[in-house]
C-alpha positions as semicolon CSV with decimal commas, in nm:
position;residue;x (nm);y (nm);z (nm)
1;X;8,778;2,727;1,188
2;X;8,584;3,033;1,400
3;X;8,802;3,252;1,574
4;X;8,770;3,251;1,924
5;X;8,718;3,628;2,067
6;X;8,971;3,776;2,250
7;X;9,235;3,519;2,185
8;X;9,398;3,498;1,859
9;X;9,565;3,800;1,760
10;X;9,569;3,737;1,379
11;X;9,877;3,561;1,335
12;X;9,733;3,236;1,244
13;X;9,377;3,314;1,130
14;X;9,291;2,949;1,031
15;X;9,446;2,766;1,299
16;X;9,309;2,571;1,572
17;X;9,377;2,756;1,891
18;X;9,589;2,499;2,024
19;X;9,857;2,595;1,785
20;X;9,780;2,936;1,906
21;X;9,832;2,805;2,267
22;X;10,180;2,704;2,163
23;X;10,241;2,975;1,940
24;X;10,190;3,221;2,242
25;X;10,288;3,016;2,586
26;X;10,563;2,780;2,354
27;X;10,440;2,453;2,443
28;X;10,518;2,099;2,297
29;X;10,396;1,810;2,316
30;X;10,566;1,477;2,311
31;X;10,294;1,305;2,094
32;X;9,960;1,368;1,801
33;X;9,757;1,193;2,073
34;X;9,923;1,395;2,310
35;X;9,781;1,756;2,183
36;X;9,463;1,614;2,084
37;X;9,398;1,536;2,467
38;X;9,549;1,926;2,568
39;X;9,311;2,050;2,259
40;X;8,997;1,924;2,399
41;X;9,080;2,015;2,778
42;X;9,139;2,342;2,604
43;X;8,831;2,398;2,443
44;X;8,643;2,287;2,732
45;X;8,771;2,529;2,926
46;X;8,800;2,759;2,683
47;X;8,392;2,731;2,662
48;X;8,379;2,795;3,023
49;X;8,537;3,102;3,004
50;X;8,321;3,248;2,792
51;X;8,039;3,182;2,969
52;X;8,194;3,257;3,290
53;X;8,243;3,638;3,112
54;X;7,918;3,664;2,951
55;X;7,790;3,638;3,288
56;X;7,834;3,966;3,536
57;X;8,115;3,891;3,762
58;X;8,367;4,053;3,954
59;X;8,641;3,976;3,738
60;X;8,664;3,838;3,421
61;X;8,869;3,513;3,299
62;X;9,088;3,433;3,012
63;X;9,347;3,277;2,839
64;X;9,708;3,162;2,983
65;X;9,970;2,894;2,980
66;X;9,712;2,677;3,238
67;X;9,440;2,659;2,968
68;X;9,556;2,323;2,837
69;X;9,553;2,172;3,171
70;X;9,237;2,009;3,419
71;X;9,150;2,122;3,700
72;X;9,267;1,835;3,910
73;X;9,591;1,892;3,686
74;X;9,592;2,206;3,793
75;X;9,574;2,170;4,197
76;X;9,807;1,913;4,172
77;X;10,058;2,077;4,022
78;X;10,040;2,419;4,152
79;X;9,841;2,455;4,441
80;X;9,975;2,433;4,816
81;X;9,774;2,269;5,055
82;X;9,764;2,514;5,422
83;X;9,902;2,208;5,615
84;X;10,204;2,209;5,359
85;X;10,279;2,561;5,494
């Protein structure tokens, strides 16, 4: 397994960086099929970081405890609409 720049920090040199997303934000999941589904939401977005930060930009992205999650997961679950407010 490749490492993935910027993210592991040699702890666990030959594991997939999902276990290194649990390993660092201590997440479970309930199931195998489970953390195969976070693992490739992960790596997608994982992929779009990097190429986000090859590119020049502002600001640069990276890993966190949201990295396992979709977009639409994401907005759902912890974005406010303005009319909420």
């Amino acid at each position: 397994m490749r490492r993935f720049h910027g993210f592991f920090d040699g702890k666990t040199e030959n594991a997939h960086p999902i276990d290194e997303i649990k390993r660092q934000f201590k997440k479970q999941y309930k199931s195998l099929e489970e953390e195969n589904y976070r693992k490739n939401i992960f790596l997608t977005n994982y992929k779009n970081i990097l190429v986000h930060n090859m590119n020049e930009s502002s600001y640069q992205q990276g890993v966190n405890h949201f990295s396992d999650l979709t977009e639409e997961e994401f907005e759902n679950g912890f974005l406010t609409d303005f009319e909420d407010i």
